[in-house]
mmJSON file of the N, C-alpha and C atoms, coordinates in Angstrom:
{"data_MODEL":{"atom_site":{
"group_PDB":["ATOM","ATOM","ATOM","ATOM","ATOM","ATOM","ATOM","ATOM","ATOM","ATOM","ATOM","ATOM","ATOM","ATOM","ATOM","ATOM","ATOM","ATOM","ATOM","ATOM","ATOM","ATOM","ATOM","ATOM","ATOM","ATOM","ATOM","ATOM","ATOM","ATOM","ATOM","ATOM","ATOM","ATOM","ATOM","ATOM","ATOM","ATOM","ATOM","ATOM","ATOM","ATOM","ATOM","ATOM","ATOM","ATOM","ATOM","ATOM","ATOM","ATOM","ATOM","ATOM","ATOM","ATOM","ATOM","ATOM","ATOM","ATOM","ATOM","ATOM","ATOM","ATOM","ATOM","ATOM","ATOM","ATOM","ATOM","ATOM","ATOM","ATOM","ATOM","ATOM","ATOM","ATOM","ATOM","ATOM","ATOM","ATOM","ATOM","ATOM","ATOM","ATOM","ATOM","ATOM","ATOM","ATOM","ATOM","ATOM","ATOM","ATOM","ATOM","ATOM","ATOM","ATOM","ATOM","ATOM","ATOM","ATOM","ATOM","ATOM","ATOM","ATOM","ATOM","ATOM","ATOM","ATOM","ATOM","ATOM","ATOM","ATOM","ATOM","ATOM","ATOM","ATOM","ATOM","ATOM","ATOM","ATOM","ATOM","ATOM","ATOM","ATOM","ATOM","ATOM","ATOM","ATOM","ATOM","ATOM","ATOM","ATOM","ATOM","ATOM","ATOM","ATOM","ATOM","ATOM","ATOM","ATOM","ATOM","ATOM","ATOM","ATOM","ATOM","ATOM","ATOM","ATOM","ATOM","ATOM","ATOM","ATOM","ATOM","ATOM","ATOM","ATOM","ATOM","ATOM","ATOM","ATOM","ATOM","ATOM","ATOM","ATOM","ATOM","ATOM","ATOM","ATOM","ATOM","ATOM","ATOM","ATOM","ATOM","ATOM","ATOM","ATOM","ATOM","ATOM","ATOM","ATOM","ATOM","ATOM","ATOM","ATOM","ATOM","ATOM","ATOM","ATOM","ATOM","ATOM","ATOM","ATOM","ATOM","ATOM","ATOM","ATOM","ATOM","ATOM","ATOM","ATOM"],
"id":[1,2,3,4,5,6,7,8,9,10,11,12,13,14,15,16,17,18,19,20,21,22,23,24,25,26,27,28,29,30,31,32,33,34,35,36,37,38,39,40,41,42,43,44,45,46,47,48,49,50,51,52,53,54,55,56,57,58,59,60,61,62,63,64,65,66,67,68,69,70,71,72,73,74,75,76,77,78,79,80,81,82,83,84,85,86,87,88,89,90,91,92,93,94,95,96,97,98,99,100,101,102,103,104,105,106,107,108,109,110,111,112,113,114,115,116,117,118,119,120,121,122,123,124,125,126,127,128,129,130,131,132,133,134,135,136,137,138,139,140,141,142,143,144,145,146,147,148,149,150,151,152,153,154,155,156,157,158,159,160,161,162,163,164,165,166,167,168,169,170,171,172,173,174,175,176,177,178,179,180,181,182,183,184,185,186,187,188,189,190,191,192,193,194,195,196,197,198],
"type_symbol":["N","C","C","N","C","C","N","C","C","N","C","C","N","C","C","N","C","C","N","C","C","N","C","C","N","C","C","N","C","C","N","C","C","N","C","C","N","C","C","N","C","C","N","C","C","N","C","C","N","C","C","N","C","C","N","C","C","N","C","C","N","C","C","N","C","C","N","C","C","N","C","C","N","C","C","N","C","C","N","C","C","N","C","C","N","C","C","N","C","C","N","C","C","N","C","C","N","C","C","N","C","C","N","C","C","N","C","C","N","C","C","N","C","C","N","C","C","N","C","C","N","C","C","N","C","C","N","C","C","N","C","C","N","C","C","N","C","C","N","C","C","N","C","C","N","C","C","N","C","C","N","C","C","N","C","C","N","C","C","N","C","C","N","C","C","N","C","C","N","C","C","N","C","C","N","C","C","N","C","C","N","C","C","N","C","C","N","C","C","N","C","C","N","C","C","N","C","C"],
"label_atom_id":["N","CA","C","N","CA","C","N","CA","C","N","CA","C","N","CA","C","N","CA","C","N","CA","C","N","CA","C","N","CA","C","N","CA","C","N","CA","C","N","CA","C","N","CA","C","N","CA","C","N","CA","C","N","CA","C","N","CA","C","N","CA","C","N","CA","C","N","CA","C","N","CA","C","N","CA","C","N","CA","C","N","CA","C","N","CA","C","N","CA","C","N","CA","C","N","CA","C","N","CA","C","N","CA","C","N","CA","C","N","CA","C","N","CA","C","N","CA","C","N","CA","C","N","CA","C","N","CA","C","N","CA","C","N","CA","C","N","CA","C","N","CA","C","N","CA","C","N","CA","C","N","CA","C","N","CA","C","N","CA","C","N","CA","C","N","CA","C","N","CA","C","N","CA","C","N","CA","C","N","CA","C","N","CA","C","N","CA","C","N","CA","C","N","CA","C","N","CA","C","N","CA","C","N","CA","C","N","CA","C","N","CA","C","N","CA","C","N","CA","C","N","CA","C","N","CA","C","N","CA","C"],
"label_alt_id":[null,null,null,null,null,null,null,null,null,null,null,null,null,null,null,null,null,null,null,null,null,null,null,null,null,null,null,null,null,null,null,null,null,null,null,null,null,null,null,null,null,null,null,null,null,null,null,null,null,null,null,null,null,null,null,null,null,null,null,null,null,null,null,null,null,null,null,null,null,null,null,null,null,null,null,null,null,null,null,null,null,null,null,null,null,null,null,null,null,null,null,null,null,null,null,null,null,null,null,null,null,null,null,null,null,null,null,null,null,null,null,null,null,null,null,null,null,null,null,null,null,null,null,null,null,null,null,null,null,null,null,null,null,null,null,null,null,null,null,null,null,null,null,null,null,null,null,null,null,null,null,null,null,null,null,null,null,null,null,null,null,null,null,null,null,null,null,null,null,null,null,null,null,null,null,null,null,null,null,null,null,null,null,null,null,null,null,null,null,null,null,null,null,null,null,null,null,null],
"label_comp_id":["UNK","UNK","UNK","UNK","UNK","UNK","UNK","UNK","UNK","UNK","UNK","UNK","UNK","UNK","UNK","UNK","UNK","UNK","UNK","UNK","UNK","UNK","UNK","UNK","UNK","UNK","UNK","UNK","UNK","UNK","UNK","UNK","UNK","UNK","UNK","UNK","UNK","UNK","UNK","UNK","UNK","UNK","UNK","UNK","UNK","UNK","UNK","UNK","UNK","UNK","UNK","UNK","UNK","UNK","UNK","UNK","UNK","UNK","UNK","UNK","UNK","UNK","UNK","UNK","UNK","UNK","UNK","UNK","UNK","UNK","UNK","UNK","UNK","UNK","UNK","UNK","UNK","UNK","UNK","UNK","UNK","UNK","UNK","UNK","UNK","UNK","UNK","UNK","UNK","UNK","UNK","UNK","UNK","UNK","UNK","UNK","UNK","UNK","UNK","UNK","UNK","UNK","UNK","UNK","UNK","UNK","UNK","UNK","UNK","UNK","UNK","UNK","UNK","UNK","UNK","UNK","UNK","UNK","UNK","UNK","UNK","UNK","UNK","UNK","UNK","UNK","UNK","UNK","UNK","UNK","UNK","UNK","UNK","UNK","UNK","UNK","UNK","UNK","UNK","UNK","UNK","UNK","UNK","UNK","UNK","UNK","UNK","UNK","UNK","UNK","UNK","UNK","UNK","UNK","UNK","UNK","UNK","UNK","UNK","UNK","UNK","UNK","UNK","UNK","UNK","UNK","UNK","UNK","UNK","UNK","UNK","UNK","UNK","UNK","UNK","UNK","UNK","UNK","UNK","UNK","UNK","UNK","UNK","UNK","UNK","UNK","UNK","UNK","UNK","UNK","UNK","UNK","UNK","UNK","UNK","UNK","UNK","UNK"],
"label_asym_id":["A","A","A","A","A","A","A","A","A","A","A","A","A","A","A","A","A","A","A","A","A","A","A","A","A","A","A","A","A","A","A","A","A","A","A","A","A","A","A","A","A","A","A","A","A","A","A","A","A","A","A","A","A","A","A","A","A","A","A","A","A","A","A","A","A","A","A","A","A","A","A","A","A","A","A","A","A","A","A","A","A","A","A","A","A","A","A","A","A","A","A","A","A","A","A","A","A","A","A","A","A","A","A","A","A","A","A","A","A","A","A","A","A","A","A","A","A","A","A","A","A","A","A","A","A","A","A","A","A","A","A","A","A","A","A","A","A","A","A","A","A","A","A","A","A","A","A","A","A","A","A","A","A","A","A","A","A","A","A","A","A","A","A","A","A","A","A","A","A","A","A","A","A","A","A","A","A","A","A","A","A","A","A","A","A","A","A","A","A","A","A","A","A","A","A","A","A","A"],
"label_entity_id":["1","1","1","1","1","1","1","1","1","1","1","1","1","1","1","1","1","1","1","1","1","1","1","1","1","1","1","1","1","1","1","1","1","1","1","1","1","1","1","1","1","1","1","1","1","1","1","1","1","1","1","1","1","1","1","1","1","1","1","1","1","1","1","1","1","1","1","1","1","1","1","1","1","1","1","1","1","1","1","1","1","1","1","1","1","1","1","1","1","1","1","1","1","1","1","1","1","1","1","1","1","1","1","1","1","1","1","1","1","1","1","1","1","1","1","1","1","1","1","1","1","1","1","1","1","1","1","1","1","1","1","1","1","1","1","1","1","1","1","1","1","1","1","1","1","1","1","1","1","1","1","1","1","1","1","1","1","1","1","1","1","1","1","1","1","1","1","1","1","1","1","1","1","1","1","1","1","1","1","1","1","1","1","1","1","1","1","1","1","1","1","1","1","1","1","1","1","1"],
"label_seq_id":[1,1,1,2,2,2,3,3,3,4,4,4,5,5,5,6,6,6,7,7,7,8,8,8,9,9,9,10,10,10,11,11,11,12,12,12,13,13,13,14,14,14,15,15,15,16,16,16,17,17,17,18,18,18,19,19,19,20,20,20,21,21,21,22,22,22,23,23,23,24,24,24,25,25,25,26,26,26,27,27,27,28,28,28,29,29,29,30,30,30,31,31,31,32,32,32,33,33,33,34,34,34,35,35,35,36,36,36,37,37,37,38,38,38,39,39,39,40,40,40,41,41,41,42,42,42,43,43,43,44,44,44,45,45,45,46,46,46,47,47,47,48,48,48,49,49,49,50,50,50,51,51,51,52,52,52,53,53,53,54,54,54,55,55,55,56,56,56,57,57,57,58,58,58,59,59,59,60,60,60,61,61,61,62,62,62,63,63,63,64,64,64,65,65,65,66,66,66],
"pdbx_PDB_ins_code":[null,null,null,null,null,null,null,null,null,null,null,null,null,null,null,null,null,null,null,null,null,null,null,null,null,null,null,null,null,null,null,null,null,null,null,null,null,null,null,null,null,null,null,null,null,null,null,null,null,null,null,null,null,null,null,null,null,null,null,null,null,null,null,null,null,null,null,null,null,null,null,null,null,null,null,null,null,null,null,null,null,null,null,null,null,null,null,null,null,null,null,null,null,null,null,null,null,null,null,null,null,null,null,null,null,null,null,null,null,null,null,null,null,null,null,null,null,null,null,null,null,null,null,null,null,null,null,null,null,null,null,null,null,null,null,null,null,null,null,null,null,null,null,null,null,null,null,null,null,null,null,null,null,null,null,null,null,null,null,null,null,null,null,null,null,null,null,null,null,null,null,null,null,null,null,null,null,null,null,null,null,null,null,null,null,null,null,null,null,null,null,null,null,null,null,null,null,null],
"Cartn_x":[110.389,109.328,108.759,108.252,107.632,108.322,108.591,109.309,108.7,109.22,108.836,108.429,107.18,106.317,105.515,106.035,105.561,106.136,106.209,107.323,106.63,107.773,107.489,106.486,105.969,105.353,103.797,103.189,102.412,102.238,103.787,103.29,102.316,103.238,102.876,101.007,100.669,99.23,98.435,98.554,98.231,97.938,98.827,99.053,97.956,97.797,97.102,95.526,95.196,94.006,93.464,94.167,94.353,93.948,94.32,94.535,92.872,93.063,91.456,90.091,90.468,89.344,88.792,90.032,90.228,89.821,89.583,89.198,87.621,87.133,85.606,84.78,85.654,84.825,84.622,85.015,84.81,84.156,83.677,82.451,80.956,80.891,79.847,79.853,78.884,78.546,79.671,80.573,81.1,82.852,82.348,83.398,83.806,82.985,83.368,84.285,84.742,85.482,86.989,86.331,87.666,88.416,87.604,88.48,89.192,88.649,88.97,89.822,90.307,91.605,92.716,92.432,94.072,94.4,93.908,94.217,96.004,95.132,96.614,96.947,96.845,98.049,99.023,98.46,99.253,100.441,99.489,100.629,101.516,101.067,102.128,103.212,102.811,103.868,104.6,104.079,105.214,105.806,105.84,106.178,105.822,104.757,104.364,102.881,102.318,100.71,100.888,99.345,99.637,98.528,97.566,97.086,98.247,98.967,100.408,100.495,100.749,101.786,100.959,100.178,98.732,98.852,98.68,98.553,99.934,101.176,102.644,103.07,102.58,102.673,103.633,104.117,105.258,105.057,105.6,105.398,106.906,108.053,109.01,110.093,111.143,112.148,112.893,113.186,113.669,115.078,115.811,117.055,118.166,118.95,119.684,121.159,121.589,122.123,124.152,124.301,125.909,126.908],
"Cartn_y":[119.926,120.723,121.658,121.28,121.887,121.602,122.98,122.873,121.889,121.009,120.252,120.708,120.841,121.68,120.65,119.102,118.341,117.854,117.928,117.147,115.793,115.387,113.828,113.535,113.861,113.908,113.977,115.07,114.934,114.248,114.052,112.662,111.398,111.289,109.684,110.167,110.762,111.332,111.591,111.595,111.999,110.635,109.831,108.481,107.413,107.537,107.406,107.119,108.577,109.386,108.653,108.984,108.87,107.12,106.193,104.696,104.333,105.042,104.687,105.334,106.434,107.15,106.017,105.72,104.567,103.427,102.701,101.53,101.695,103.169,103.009,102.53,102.304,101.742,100.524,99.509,97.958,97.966,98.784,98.979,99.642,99.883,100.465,100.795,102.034,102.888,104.238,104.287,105.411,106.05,105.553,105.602,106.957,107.89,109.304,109.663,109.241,108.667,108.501,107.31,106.64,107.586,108.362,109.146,110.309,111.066,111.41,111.948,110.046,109.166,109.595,109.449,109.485,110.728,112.015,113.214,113.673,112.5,112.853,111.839,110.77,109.878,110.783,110.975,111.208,112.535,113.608,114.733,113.99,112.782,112.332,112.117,111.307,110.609,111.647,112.808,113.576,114.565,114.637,115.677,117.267,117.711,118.883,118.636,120.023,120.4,121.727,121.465,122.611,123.491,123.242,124.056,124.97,124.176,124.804,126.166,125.785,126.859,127.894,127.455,128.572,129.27,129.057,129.618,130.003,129.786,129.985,128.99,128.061,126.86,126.178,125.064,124.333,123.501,122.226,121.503,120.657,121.507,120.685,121.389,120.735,121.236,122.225,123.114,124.689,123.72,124.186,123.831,124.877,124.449,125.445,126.006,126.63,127.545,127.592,126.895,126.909,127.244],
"Cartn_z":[105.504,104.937,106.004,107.009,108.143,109.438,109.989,111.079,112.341,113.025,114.115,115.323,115.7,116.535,117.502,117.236,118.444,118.91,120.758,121.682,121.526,122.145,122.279,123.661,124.385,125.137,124.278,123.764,122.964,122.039,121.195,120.231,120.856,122.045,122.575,122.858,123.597,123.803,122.223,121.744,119.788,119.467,119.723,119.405,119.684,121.487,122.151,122.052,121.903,121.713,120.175,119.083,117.862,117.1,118.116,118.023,118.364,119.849,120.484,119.777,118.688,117.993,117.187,116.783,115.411,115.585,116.81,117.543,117.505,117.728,117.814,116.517,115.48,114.077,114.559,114.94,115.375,116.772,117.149,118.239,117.707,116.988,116.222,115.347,114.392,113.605,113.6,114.176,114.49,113.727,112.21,111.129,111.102,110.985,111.143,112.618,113.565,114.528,114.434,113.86,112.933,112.24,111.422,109.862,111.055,112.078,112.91,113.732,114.281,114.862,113.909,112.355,111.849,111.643,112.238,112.189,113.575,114.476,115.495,115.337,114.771,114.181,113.106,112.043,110.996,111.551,112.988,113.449,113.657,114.83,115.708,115.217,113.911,112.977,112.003,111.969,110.816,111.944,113.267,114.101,113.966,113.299,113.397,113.167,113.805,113.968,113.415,112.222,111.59,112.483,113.408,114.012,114.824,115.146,116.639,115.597,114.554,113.3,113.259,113.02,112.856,114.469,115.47,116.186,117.457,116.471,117.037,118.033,118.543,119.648,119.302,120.59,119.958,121.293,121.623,122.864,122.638,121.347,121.583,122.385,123.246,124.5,123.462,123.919,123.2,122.861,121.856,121.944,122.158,122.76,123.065,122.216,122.125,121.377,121.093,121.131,121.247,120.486],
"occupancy":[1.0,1.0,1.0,1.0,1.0,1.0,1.0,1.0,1.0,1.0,1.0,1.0,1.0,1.0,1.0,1.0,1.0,1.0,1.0,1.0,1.0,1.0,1.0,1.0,1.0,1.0,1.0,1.0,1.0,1.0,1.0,1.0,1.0,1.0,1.0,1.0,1.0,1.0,1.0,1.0,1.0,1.0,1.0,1.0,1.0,1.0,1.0,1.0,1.0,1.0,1.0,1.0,1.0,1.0,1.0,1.0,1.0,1.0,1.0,1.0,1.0,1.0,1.0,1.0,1.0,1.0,1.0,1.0,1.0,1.0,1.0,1.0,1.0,1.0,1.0,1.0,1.0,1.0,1.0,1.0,1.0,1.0,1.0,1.0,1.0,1.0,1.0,1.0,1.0,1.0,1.0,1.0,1.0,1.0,1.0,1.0,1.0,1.0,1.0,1.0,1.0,1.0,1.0,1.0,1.0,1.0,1.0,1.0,1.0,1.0,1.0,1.0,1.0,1.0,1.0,1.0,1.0,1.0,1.0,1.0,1.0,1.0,1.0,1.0,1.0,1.0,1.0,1.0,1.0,1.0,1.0,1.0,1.0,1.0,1.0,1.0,1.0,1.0,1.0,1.0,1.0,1.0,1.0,1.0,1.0,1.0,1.0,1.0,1.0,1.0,1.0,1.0,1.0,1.0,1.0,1.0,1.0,1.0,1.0,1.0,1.0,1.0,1.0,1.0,1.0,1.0,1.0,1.0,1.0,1.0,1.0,1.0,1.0,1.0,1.0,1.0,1.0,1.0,1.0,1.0,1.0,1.0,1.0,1.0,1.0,1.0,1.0,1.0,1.0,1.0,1.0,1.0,1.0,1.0,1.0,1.0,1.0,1.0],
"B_iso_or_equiv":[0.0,0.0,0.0,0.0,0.0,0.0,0.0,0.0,0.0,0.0,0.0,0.0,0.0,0.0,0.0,0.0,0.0,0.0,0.0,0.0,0.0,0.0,0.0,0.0,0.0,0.0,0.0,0.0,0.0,0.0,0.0,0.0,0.0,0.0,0.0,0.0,0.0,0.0,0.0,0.0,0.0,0.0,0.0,0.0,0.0,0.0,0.0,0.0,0.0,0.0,0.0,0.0,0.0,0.0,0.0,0.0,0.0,0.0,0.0,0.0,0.0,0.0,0.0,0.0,0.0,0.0,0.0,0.0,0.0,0.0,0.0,0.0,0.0,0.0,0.0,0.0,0.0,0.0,0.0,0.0,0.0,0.0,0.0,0.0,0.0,0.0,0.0,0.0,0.0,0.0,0.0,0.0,0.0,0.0,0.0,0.0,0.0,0.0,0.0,0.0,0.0,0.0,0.0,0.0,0.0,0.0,0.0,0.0,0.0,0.0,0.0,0.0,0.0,0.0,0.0,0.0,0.0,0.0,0.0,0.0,0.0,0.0,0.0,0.0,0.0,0.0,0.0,0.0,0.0,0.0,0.0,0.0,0.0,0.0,0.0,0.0,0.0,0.0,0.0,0.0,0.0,0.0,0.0,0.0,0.0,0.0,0.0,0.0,0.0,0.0,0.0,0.0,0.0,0.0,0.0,0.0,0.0,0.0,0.0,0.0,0.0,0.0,0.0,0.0,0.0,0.0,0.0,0.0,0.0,0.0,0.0,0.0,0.0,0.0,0.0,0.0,0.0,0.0,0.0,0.0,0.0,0.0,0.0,0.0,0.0,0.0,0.0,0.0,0.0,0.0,0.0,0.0,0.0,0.0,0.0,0.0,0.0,0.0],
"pdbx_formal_charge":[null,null,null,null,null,null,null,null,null,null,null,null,null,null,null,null,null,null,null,null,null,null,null,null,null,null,null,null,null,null,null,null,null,null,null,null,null,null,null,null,null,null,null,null,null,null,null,null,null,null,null,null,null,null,null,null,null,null,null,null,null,null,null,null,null,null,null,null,null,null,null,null,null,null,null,null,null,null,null,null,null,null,null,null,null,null,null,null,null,null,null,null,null,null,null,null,null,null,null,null,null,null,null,null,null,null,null,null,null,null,null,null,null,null,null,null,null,null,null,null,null,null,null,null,null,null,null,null,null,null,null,null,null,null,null,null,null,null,null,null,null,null,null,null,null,null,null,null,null,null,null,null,null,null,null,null,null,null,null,null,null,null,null,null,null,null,null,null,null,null,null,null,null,null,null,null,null,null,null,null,null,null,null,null,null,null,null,null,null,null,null,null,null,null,null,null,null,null],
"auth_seq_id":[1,1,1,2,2,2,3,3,3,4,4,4,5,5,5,6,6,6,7,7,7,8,8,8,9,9,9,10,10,10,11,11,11,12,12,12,13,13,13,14,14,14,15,15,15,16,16,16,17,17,17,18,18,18,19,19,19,20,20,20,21,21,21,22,22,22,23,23,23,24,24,24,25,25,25,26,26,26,27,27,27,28,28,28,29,29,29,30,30,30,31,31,31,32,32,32,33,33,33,34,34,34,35,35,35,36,36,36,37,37,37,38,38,38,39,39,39,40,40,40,41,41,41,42,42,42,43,43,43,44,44,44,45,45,45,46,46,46,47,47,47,48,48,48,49,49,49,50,50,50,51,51,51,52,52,52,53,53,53,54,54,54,55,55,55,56,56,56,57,57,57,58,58,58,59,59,59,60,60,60,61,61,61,62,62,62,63,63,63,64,64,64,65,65,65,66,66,66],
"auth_comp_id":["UNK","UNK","UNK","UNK","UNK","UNK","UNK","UNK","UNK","UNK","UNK","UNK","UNK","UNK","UNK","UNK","UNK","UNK","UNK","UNK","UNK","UNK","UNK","UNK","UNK","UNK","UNK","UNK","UNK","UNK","UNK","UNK","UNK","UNK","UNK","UNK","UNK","UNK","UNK","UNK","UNK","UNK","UNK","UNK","UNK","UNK","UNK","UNK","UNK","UNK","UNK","UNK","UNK","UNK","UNK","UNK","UNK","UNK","UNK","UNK","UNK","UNK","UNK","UNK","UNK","UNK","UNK","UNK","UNK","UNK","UNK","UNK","UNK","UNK","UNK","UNK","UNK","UNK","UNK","UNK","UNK","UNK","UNK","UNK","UNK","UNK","UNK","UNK","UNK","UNK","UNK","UNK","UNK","UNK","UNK","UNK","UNK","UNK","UNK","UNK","UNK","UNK","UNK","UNK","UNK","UNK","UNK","UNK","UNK","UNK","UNK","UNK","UNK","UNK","UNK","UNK","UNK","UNK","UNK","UNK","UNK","UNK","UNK","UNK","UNK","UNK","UNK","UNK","UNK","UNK","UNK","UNK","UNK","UNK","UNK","UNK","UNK","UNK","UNK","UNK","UNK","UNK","UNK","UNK","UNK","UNK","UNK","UNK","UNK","UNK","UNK","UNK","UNK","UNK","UNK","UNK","UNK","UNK","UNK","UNK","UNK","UNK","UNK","UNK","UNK","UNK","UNK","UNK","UNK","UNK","UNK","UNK","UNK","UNK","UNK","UNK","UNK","UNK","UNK","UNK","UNK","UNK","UNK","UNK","UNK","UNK","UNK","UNK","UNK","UNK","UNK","UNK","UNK","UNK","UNK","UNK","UNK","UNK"],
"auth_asym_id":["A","A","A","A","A","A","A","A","A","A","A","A","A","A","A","A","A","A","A","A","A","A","A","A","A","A","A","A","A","A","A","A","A","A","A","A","A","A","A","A","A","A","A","A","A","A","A","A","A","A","A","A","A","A","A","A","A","A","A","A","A","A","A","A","A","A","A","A","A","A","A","A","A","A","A","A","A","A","A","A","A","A","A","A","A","A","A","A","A","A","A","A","A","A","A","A","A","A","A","A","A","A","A","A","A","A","A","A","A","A","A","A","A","A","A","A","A","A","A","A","A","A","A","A","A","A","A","A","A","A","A","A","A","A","A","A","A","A","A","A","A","A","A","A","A","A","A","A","A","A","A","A","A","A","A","A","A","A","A","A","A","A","A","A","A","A","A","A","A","A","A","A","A","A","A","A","A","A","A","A","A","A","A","A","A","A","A","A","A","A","A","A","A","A","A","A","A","A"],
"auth_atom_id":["N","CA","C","N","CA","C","N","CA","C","N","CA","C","N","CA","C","N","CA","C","N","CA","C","N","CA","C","N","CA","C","N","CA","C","N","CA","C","N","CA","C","N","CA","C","N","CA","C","N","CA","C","N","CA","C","N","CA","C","N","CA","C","N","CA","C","N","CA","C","N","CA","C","N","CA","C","N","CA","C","N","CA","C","N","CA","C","N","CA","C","N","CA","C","N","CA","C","N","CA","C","N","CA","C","N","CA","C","N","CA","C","N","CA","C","N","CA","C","N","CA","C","N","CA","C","N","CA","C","N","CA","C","N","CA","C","N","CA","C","N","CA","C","N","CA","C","N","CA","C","N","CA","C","N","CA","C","N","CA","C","N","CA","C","N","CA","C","N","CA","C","N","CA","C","N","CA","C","N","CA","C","N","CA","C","N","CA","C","N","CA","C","N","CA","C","N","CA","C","N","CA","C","N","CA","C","N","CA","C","N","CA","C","N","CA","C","N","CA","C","N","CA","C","N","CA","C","N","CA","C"],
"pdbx_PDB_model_num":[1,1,1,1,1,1,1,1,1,1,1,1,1,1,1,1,1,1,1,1,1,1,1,1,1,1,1,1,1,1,1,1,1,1,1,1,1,1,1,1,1,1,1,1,1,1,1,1,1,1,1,1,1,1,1,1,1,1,1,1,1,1,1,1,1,1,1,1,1,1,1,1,1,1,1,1,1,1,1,1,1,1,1,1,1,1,1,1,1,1,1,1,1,1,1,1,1,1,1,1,1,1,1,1,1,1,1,1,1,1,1,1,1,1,1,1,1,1,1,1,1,1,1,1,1,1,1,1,1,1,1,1,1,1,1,1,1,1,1,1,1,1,1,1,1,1,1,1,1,1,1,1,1,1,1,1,1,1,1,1,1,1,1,1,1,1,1,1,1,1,1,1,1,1,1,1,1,1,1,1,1,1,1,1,1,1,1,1,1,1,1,1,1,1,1,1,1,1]
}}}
């Protein structure tokens, strides 16, 4: 459907980031956090950012051409 616009390097950081947003609901009040967190989960997990698209970006290794 959508071209793949996240390296794996950023996935794992998305992931990361994304897990620990999600963790702050069971430390407090901080559900809006949470809802948040599954924004760079859900990139990580489908391999594209539709902000990247929007703004022509890409963080995946060029492929090369043969």
């Amino acid at each position: 459907m959508f071209k793949q616009n996240v390296g794996s390097i950023d996935r794992v950081l998305r992931i990361v980031v994304g897990l620990f947003l999600v963790s702050l609901v069971f430390w407090g009040p901080q559900t809006l956090w949470g809802l948040i967190g599954l924004v760079p989960i859900v990139t990580a997990l489908a391999g594209t950012c539709p902000a990247y698209t929007i703004l022509g970006l890409s963080t995946c290794p060029a492929k090369s051409r043969a």
